[in-house]
N, C-alpha and C positions, 0 to 999 in steps of 0.2 A: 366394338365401338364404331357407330357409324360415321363415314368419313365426311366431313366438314366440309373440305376444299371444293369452292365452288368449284362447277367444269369450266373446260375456258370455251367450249361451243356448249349453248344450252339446246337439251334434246328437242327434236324437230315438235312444230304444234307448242312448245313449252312459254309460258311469254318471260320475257327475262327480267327479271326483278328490280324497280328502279330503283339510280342512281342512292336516292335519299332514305332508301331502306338499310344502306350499308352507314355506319358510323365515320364521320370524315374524324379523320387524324387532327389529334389536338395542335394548333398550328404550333410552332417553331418562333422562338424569338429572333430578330436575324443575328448572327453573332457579331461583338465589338470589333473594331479596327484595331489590328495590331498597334501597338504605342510604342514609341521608341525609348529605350530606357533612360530616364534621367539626366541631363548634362551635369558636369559638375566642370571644372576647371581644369583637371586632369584628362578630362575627356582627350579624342584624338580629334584634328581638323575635321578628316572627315568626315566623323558621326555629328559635328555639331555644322556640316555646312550639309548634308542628309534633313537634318531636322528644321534647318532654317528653311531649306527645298519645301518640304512638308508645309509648315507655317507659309508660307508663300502659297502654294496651291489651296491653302485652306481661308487664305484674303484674297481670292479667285485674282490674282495678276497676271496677267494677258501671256500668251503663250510665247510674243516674243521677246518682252520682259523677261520670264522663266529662262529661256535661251539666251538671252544676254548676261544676266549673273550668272549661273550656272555655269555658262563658259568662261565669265572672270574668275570665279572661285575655283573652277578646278584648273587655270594656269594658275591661281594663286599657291595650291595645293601639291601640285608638281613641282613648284620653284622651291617650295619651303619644307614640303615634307608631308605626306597625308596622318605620318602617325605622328607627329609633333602635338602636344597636348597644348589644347587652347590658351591656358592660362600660360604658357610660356612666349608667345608672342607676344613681343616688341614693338614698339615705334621704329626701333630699329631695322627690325625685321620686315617690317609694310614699308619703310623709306627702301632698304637696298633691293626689294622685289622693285618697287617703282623706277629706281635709278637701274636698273637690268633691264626693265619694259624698254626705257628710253632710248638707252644708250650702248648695252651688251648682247641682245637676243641675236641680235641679226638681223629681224624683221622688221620693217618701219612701225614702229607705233604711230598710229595720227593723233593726231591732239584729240578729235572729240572721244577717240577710245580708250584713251589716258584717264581725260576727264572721267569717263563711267567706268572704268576699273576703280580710280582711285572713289568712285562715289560709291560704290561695291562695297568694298573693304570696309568704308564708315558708316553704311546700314545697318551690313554683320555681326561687325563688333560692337556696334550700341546697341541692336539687338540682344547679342549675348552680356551686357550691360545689364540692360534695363531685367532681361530674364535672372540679373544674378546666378550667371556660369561666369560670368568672372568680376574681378571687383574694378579696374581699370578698363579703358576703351585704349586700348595703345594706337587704333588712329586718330580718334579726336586732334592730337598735336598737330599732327599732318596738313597744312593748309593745302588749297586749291589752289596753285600756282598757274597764268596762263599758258598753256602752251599751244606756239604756233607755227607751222610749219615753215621756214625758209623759201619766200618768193623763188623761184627757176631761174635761169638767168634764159633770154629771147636774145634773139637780132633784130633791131630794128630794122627799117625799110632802107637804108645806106648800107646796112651791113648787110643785107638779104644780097643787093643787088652789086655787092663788090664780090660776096662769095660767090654768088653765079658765075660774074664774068670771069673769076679766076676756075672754075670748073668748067667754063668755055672754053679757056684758054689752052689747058689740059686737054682736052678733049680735039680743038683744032693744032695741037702741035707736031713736029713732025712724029717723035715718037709718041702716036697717039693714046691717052687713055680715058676710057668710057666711063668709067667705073666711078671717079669721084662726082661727074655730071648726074649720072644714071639713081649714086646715091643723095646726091642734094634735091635733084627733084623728086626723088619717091616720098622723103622724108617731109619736105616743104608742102604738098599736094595731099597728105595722107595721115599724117598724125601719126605712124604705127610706132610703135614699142621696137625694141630692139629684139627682143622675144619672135614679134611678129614679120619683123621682116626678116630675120634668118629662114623661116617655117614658110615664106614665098616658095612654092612651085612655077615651074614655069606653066603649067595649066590653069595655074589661077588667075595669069595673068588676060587679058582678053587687049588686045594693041592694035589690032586690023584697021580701026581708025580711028588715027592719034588723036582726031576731036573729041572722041568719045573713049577713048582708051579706059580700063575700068582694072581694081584690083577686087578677087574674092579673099577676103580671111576667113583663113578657114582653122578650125582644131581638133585634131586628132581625141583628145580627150573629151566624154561626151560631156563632164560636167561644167563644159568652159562653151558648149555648142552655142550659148544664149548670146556671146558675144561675137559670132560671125556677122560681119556684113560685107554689103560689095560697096568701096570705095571709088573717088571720080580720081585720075590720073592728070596727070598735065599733058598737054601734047608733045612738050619737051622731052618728057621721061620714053615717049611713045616710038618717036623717030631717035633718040640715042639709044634702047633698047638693042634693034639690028647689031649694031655696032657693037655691043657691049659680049652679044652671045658671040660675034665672032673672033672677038678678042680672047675670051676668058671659056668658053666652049662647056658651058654648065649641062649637066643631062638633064639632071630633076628638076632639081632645088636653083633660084636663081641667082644665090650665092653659097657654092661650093668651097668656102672654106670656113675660120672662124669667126664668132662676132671680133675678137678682139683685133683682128687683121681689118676690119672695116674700121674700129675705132683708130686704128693707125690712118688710115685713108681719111678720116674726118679729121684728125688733131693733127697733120701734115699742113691741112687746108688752114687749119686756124695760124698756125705757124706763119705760111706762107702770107697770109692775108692780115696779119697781127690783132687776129680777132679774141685770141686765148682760150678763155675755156666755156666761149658763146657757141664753140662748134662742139655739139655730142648729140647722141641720140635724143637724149632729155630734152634740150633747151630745141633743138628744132621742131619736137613735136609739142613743145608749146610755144612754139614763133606759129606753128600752121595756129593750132588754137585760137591766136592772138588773131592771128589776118583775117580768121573767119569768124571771128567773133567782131571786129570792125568793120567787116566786107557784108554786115547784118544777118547772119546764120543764127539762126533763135538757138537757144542753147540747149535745149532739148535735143537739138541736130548735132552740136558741135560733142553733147554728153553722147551721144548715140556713135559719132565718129571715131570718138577716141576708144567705144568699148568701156564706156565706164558703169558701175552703177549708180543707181539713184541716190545709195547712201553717201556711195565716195563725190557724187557730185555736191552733196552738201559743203563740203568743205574745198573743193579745185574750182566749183564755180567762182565762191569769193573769190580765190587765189585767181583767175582768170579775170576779173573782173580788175582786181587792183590790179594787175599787170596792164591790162587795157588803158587801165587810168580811166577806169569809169568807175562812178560812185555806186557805193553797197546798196 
């Protein structure tokens, strides 16, 4: 029987037979998309927040939407249970998740991510509603209650300037100490976190001339890199500086011991000055906010100094703004 298969080199002089002389392959249907099987009430959370994903990418909603529920529903899903079957959620169950967001996690909830959590949950579940996977919406009840975050508390410009002179006074006494001077004004001139001023090096700092004295923030981890910048220092902090290293004799780090030993050095000062609980990390780096935002620092600058993003500035700029006593 003579053999069929064409050669894969055809013999030299030979012309090679074209393409349309061979029969093309009857085409292929493309094959259907996997379908997720069925909801019903029994289903588990998360085969029915799987398929709501699915319905969501198939009403093409923006990839940061996608990301925004996806990551409400799966805290939702963690808090409550992933194999917990749909129809067994409660009003109870979406209230005590809500009242943990607020008030148990740990983590601050802000109000606008309250709001679209709790606007998650009542898409979801009228979603699985209206699909008939279940016969109630157990958020429906649930209203949209305001919530907003608790103003900071500031010093005003009498209180700025009594705390100074009592961390002058510290600082020219006979047993001198640098250190509540050194930390009033890094805080006052700089907005940093308490995070970030423990994380000062003494090479980040640049002091050679207290007019221009400058701090770099810097973070070791890369995924926080975006919020480095180099801040303006007082001259105050610049010339107490000397004094401070030769008191306290730091190698690295510009304070060598814990934050909570600093927060002793600041609620000392509040004591002494009967300022209360106006002296903390918090409220001084929103007294700097406040001066720099009335000293006209456009707020794009002031968002830029504190290391914030642009989401979190949606909601601290208001808060900065009613602090100010300027209208929304």
């Amino acid at each position: 029987m003579p053999n069929e298969q064409l050669p894969l080199f055809p013999p030299a002089g030979a012309k090679p037979k074209r393409l349309q002389e061979q029969p093309a392959p009857p085409a292929r249907a493309p094959e259907p998309l996997a379908e997720s099987a069925p909801l019903h009430a029994r289903s588990s959370l998360v085969a029915a927040i799987t398929a709501y994903h699915d319905q969501m990418r198939r009403l093409n909603w923006s990839h940061y939407t996608l990301q925004a529920f996806g990551g409400d529903l799966k805290l939702f899903s963690q808090h409550v249970g992933a194999n917990v079957a749909v129809g067994e959620i409660t009003s109870e169950t979406i209230q005590e998740f809500l009242d943990w967001l607020r008030f148990e996690r740990g983590v601050p909830c802000k109000p606008k991510s309250y709001q679209r959590r709790l606007t998650t949950l009542k898409v979801f579940f009228a979603w699985l509603k209206q699909t008939r996977v279940i016969g109630d919406d157990p958020a429906a009840p649930i209203a949209h209650i305001p919530v907003t975050s608790p103003l900071p508390e500031i010093l005003y410009d009498d209180q700025i300037a009594k705390l100074l002179d009592h961390a002058r006074a510290l600082f020219r006494a006979d047993k001198s100490d640098a250190r509540p001077l050194l930390i009033v004004t890094l805080l006052l001139s700089t907005g940093i976190k308490k995070s970030e001023a423990m994380a000062i090096r003494l090479s980040d700092l640049d002091s050679a001339n207290p007019q221009n004295a400058a701090l770099f923030v810097r973070y070791d981890d890369a995924k926080k890199r975006h919020k480095e910048r180099k801040l303006k220092l007082s001259p105050e902090f610049a010339t107490t500086l000397p004094r401070y290293i030769e008191q306290y004799t730091p190698r690295a780090h510009l304070f060598e011991c814990t934050a909570r030993n600093l927060e002793y050095v600041l609620a000392d000062m509040a004591k002494a000055t009967g300022l209360g609980n106006t002296v903390s990390f918090e409220s001084l780096r929103w007294t700097c906010a406040v001066q720099d935002y009335k000293n006209g620092m456009p707020e794009d600058h002031i968002r830029q100094k504190l290391g914030l993003s642009t989401i979190t500035w949606e909601e601290d700029g208001e808060r900065l703004k009613r602090l100010a006593g300027k209208p929304l």
